[in-house]
C-alpha positions in Angstrom: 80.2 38.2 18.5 76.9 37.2 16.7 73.7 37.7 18.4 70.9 35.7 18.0 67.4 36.9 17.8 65.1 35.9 19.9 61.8 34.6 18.1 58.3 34.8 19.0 57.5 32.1 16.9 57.4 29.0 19.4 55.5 31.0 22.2 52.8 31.6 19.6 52.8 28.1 18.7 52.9 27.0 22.2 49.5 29.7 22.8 47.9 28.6 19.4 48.0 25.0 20.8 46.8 25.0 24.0 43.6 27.4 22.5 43.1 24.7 20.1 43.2 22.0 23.0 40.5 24.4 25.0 38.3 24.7 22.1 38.7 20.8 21.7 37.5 20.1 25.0 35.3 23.1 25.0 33.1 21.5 22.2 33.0 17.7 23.6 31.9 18.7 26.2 29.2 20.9 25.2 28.2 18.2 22.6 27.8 15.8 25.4 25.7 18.0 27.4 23.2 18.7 24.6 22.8 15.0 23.8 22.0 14.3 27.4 19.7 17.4 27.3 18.2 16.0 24.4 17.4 12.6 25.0 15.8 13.8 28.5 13.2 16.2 25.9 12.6 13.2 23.2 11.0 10.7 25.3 8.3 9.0 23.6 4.7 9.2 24.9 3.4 5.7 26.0 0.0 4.2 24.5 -2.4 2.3 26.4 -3.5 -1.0 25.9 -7.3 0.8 24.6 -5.0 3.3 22.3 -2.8 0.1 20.7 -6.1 -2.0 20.5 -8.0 0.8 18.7 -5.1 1.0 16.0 -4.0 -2.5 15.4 -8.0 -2.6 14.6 -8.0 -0.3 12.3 -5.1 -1.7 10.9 -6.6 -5.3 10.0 -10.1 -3.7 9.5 -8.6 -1.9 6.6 -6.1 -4.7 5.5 -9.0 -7.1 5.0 -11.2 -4.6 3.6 -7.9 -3.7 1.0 -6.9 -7.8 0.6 -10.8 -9.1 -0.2 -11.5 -6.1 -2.6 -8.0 -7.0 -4.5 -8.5 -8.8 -7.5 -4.9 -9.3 -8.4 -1.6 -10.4 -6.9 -0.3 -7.2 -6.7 -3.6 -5.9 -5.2 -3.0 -7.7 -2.9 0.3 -7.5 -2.5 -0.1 -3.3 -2.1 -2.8 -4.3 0.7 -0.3 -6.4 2.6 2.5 -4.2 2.5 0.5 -1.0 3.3 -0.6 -3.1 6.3 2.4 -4.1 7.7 4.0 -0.5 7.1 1.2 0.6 9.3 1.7 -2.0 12.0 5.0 -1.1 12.3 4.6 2.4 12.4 2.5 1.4 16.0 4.0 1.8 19.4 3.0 -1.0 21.0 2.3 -1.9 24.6 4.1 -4.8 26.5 1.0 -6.3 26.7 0.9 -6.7 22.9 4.2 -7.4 22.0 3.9 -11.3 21.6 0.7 -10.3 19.1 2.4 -7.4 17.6 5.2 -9.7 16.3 2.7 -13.0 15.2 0.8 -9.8 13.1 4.0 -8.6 11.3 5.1 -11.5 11.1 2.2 -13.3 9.5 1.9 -10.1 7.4 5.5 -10.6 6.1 4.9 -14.4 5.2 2.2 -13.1 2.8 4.2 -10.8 1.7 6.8 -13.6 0.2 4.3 -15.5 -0.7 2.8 -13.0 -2.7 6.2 -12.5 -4.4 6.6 -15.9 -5.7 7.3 -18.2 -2.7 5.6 -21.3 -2.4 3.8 -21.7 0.1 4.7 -18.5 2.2 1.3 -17.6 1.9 -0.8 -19.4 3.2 1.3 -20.1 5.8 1.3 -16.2 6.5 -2.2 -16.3 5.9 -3.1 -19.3 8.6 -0.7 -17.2 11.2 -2.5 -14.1 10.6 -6.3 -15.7 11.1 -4.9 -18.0 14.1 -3.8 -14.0 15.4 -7.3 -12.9 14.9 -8.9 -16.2 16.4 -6.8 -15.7 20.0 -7.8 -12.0 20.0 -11.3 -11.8 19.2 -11.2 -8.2 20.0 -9.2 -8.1 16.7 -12.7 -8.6 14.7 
């Protein structure tokens, strides 16, 4: 008669597994939890429509200043794209969106233009005064 010996070795598979499964859920779930925790701590301050005005001021008071001092294409082509870095570093209000884009926009036509394309610029340039014109508080 031969007797077998009995193993330990698939019970401690069996135990490894189900400890990897727990850990597994274990960590999911806690991952979950800190994202929702998280998102709840990193909401963003709002601006008011006197805060976003203020800026967006500042912003084209120091873009023209920058663009009319330039006596070169890339001068000028520093001032834009400082500018419209800065715009879109703004929170903006709902209020402002519409003007917020025709800014940036405009902004980025000059930009092109300013690169080579024909045209692009004073288009971007005609956006950007038409911007000012409908918001005199821009000035």
């Amino acid at each position: 008669m031969s007797f077998h010996k009995t193993s330990a070795f698939p019970f401690i598979v069996i135990g490894l597994t189900i400890l990897l499964a727990l850990l597994i859920i274990y960590t999911v779930s806690g991952n979950r939890q800190s994202e929702t925790t998280l998102g709840a701590e990193q909401t963003e301050p709002t601006v008011t429509n006197e805060e976003y005005q203020t800026s967006v001021r500042e912003v084209t008071r120091i873009f023209e200043e920058n663009f009319d001092a330039a006596d070169t294409d890339i001068a000028r082509l520093v001032a834009v794209e400082t500018a419209l870095a800065d715009l879109l570093s703004l929170r903006v209000t709902a209020d402002y969106k519409e003007l917020h884009l025709d800014l940036a926009t405009a902004l980025s036509q000059m930009q092109q233009g300013l690169r080579g394309e024909a045209g692009a610029l004073e288009k971007g340039r005609a956006r950007y005064e038409q911007a000012l014109a409908t918001n005199p508080w821009l000035r």
